[in-house]
N, C-alpha and C positions, 0 to 999 in steps of 0.2 A: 073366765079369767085366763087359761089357756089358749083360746079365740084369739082373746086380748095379745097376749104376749107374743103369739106368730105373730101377727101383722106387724105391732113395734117392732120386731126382726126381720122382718122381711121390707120393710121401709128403711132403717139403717143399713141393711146390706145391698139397695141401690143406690143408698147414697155415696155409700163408699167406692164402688165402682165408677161412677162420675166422676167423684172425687180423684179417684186415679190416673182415670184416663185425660182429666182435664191438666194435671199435672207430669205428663210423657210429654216429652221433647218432640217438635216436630221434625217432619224427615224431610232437609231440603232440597234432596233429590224426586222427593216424591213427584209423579207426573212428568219429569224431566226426562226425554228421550237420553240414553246412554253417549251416543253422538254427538261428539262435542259441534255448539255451532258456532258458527264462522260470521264475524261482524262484516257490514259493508265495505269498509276500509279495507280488512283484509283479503277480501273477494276480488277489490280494485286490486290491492297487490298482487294475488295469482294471475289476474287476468294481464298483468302488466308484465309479469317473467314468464307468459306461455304467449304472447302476441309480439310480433313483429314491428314495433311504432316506429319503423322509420318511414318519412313522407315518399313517395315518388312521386311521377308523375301519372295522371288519372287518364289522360286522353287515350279512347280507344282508335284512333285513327290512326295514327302513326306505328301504333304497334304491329300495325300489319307489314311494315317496310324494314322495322331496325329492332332491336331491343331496347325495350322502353324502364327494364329498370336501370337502366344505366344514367338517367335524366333524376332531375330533384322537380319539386315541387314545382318551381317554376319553368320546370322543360330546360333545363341546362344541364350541359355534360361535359365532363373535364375532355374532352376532344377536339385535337385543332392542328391544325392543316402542316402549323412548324415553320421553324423560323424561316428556315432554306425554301420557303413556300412561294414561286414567283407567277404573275397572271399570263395567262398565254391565251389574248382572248383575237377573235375576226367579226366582225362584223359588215356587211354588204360589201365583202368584196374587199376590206380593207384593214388594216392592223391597228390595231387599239392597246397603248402602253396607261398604266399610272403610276405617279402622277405625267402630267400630260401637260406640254403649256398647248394656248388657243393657237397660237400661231401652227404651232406643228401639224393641229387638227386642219389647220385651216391649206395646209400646204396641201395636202390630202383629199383637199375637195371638198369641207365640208366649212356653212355658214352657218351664224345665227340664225333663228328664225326668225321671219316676221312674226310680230306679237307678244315678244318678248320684252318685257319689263327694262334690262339690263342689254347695254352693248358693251364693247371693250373695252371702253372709256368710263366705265363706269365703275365708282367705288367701293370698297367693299372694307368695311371696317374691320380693325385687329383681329383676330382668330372670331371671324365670322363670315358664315358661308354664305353662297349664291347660286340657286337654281336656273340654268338656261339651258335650254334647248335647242340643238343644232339641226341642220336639216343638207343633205346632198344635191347634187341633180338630179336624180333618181325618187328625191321625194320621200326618201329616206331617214326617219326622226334618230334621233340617239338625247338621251338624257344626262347632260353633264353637272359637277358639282364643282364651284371653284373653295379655294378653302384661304385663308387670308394670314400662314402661320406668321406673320411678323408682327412686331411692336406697333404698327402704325398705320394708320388709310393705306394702298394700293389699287392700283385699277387691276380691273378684271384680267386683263390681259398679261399683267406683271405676276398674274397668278397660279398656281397649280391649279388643273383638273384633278381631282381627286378620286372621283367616284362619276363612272357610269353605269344608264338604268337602259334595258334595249326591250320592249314591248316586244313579245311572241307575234305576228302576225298570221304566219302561218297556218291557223284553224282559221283566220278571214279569207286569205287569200292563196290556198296552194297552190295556185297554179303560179302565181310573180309572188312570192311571198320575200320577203329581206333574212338570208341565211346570216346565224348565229356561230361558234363556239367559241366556249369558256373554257377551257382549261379541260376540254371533251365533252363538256355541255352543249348538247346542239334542239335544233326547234321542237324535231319529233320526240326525244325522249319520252316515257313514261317515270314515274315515280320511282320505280328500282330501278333503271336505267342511273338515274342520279344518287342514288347509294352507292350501288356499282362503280362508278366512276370517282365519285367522292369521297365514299367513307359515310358513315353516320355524322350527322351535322352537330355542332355543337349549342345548338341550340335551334327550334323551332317555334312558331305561337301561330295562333287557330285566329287569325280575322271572323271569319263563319264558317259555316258546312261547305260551299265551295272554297275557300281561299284559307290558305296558308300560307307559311313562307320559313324557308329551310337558312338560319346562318352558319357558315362555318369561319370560324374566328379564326385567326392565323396563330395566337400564341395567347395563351394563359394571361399575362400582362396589359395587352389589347387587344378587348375585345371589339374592336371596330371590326365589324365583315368584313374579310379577305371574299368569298363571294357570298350572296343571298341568292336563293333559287324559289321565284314565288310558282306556287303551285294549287290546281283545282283536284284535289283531292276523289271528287266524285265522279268527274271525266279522265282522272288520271292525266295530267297534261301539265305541263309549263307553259304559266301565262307573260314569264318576265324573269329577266336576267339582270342582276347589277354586281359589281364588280367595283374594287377598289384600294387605295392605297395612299397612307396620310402622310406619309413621308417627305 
């Protein structure tokens, strides 16, 4: 009977234990590292007040000439040449103003070329332009732009020259080659050579791994090039000069 009675007390007193322990509150720190952690969202926001997100420009080519955070995403930079900014350009021998009329150029010595689309006579509708090319005795090309600012048709002639474009020749031909200067831009430079002289451009863009091209705008307002300096960034060299004024 004693047998008996251990057991029956010894079976209630693990149920009791059960019983208790199934009834303790759990701990909902349990297994939880002390550490508080940190949601994705909020990860994004430290990562956003300890990083720099403003764009620049990416190109490593040019940074070897200017500083490049000075430029926005699209390679533009609040720099420019100013208003008091005037061309002071030579070309083979001769003096080149814009705007320009044909006649002037022509006093000078210089024709259309044969092959040309447009002669003098030829129209050119309200504020729209026309591509011709002139040529010397000499054999001499120059790239002219007419520009049409009035209300109505005009011939070519009745028109500003706007904008001239002068092919480098010099790496073809040094020994007769056709001399340049722009505003102290000349055939031989190098790529600092044209910082030097210029300033940082206010704007550049990458054609390819050879070919770029340098603008330096005249004034915040208009950005039409005051000059463009194209350039072979791998040879270091000026392949072309244009020049211009819309006035």
């Amino acid at each position: 009977m004693k047998k008996t009675t251990k057991i029956f007390c010894l079976i209630i007193s693990v149920l009791l234990i059960f019983s208790a322990a199934a009834c303790s509150p759990v701990d909902d720190d349990y297994g939880v590292s002390s550490v508080e952690e940190v949601t994705d969202k909020e990860a994004e926001n430290i990562a956003d007040e300890n990083v720099d997100t403003t764009i620049m420009s990416l190109d490593r080519v040019m940074s070897n000439y200017f500083d490049i955070s000075l430029f926005d995403e699209e390679n533009y930079a609040n720099i420019y040449l100013g208003k008091k900014f005037e061309i002071d350009a030579t070309f083979a021998g001769d003096e080149f103003t814009v705007p320009m009329r044909m006649s002037k150029l022509e006093e000078i010595g210089w024709q259309i070329a044969e092959g040309n689309a447009y002669d003098g006579n030829s129209l050119i509708f309200t504020y729209e332009t026309v591509d011709v090319v002139f040529i010397n005795e000499n054999g001499a090309k120059i790239y002219a732009q007419f520009f049409n600012s009035s209300r109505s048709s005009r011939k070519i002639k009745d028109c500003n020259i706007v904008k001239f474009k002068i092919m480098n020749d010099f790496y073809l031909n040094n020994a007769a080659y056709n001399s340049f200067s722009v505003n102290g831009i000349t055939n031989t430079m190098a790529i600092t050579d044209i910082v030097d002289t210029l300033g940082t451009p206010s704007h550049f863009y990458k054609v390819s791994d050879t070919s770029y091209y340098l603008d330096y705008f005249v004034t915040k307002k208009d950005r039409r090039n005051g000059i463009t300096v194209y350039i072979n960034p791998v040879d270091d060299l000026i392949t072309a000069i244009e020049f211009s004024c819309y006035k």
